[in-house]
C-alpha positions as CSV (number, residue, x, y, z in Angstrom):
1,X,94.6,94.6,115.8
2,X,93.9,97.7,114.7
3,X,91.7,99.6,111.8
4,X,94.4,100.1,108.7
5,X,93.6,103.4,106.5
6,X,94.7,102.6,103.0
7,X,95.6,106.2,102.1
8,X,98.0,105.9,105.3
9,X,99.4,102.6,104.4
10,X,100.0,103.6,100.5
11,X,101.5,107.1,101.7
12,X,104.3,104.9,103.6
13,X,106.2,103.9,100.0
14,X,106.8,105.2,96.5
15,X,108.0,101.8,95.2
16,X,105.3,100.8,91.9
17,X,104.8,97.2,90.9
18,X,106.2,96.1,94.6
19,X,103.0,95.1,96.9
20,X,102.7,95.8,100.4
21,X,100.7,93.4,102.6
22,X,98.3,95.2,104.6
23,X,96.5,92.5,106.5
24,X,95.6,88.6,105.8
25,X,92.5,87.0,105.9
26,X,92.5,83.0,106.6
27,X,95.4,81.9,104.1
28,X,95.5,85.6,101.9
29,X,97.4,88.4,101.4
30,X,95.6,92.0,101.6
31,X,97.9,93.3,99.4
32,X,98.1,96.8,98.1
33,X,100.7,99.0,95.5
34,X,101.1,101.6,93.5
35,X,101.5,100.9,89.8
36,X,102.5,102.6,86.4
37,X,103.2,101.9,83.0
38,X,103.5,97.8,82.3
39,X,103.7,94.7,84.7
40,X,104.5,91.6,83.0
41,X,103.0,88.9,80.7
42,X,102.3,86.0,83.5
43,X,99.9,83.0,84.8
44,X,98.8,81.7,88.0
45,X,98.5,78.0,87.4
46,X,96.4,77.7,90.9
47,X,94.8,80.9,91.8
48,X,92.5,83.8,90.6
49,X,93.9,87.2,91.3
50,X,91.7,89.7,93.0
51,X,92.2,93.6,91.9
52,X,90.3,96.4,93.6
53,X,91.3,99.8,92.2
54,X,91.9,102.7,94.6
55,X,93.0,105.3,92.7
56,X,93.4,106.2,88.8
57,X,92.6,103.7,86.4
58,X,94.3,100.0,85.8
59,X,94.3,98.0,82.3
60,X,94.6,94.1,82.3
61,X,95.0,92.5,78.6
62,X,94.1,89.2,78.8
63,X,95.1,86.2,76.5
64,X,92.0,84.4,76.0
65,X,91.1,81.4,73.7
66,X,89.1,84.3,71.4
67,X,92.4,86.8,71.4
68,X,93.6,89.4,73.4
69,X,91.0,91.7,75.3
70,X,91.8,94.5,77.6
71,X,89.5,95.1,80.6
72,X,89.7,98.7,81.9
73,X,88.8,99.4,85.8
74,X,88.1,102.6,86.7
75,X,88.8,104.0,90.1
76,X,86.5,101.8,92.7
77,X,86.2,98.8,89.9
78,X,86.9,95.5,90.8
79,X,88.1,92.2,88.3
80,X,89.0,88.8,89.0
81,X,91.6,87.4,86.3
82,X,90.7,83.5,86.7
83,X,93.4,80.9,87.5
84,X,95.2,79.7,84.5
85,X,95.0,83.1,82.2
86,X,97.9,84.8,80.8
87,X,97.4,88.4,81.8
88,X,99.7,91.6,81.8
89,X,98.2,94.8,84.3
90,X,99.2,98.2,82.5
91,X,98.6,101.6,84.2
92,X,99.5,104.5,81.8
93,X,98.8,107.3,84.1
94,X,99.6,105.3,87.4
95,X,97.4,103.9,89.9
96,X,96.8,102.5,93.9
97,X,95.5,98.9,93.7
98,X,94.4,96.2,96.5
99,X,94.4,92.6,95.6
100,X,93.3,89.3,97.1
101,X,96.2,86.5,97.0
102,X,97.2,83.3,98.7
103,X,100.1,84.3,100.8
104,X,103.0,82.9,99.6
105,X,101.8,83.9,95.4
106,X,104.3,85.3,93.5
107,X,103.7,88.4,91.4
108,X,104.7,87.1,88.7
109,X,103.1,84.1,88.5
110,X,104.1,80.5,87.9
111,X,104.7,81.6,84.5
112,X,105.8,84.6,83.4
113,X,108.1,86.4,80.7
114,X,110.9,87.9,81.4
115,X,111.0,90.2,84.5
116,X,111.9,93.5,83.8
117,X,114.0,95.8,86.3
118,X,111.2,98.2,87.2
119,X,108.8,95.1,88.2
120,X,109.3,93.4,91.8
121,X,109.2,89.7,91.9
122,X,108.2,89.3,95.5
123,X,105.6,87.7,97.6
124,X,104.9,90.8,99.3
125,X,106.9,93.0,101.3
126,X,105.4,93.9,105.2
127,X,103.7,97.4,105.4
């Protein structure tokens, strides 16, 4: 076990939308990426999804029962989208985010529309 410096860990991969796993805590995923332009519409039936942003600014519309609403986070905002809420994370001008996950989540959710090509539909690779 040793101290992990973020900047180090994002520094080792260019790859955006494809999450690294930096450490775990009990039965999550520490995961970190780099992100820019549009994820994917999805849903995760069973979990909240944690998002701390490092660098730049992240968007996340959600589909709610009142509409569509977009929450902006700033660099060194945190959200939690809760379990069961349709949500697509946009980054226009790119970002480096950290989320909370149970290991073994998809990024794409249990539901999700189609994946496109630039979007990886993983569980998290190893840093």
């Amino acid at each position: 076990m040793n101290p992990i410096a973020l900047d180090d860990a994002l520094a080792l991969f260019d790859v955006l939308w494809s999450p690294r796993i930096v450490t775990r805590v009990n039965d999550y995923d520490v995961r970190i990426a780099k992100v820019e332009g549009e994820h994917v519409w999805h849903v995760h039936d069973h979990t909240d999804e944690f998002f701390l942003v490092l660098r730049g600014e992240l968007r996340i519309v959600l589909r709610e029962e009142s509409g569509e609403r977009t929450v902006v986070l700033p660099r060194g905002a945190v959200f939690t989208v809760p379990r069961g809420t349709y949500h697509k994370p946009v980054s226009p001008g790119g970002a480096s985010i950290l989320m909370f996950e149970p290991s073994g989540t998809l990024t794409v959710g249990d539901r999700h529309d189609e994946v496109p090509g630039h979007v990886d539909a993983t569980t998290g690779h190893e840093l």
